[in-house]
N, C-alpha and C positions, 0 to 999 in steps of 0.2 A: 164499129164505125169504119165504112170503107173510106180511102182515100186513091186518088188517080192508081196508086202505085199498090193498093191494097189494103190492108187492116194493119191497124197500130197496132203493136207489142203490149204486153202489159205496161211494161215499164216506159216505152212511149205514153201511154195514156196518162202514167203515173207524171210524167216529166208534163203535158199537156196541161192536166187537174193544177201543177204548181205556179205553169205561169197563169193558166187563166186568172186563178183565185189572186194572182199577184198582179196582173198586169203587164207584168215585164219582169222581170228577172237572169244576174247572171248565174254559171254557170255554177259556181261555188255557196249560192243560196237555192238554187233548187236539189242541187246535192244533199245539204243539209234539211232536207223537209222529206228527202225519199225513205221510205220506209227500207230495211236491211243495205243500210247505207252502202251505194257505190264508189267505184273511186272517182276522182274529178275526171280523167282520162275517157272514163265507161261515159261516164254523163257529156261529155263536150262533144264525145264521136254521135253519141245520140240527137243531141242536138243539131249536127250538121246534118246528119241522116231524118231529120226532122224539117228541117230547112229543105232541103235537096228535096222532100216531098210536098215541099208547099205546103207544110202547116205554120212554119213559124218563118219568120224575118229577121234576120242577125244586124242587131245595130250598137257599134263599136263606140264609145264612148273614154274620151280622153279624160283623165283626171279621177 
């Protein structure tokens, strides 16, 4: 899959596969659904590196 900035990682795709299938999802739920489990830290930089590419949208939720 290209994207502007290139080709998703595997583990990008992985983290992609989690929210489609979910719809939305934080940080700490797609963690828990990744196969040879990362740490939260791996998955959060992912996600911002996933944002920064225009795949995904970060929306902040209180409570």
């Amino acid at each position: 899959m290209r994207t502007r900035e290139g080709l998703l990682t595997r583990r990008e795709q992985q983290i992609m596969d989690v929210v489609y299938a979910r719809g939305r999802a934080a940080a700490g739920e797609i963690e828990a659904e990744l196969p040879d489990r990362p740490s939260n830290s791996t998955v959060r930089t992912l996600l911002k590196v996933l944002e920064e590419k225009g795949w995904l949208l970060r929306v902040e939720e209180n409570g």
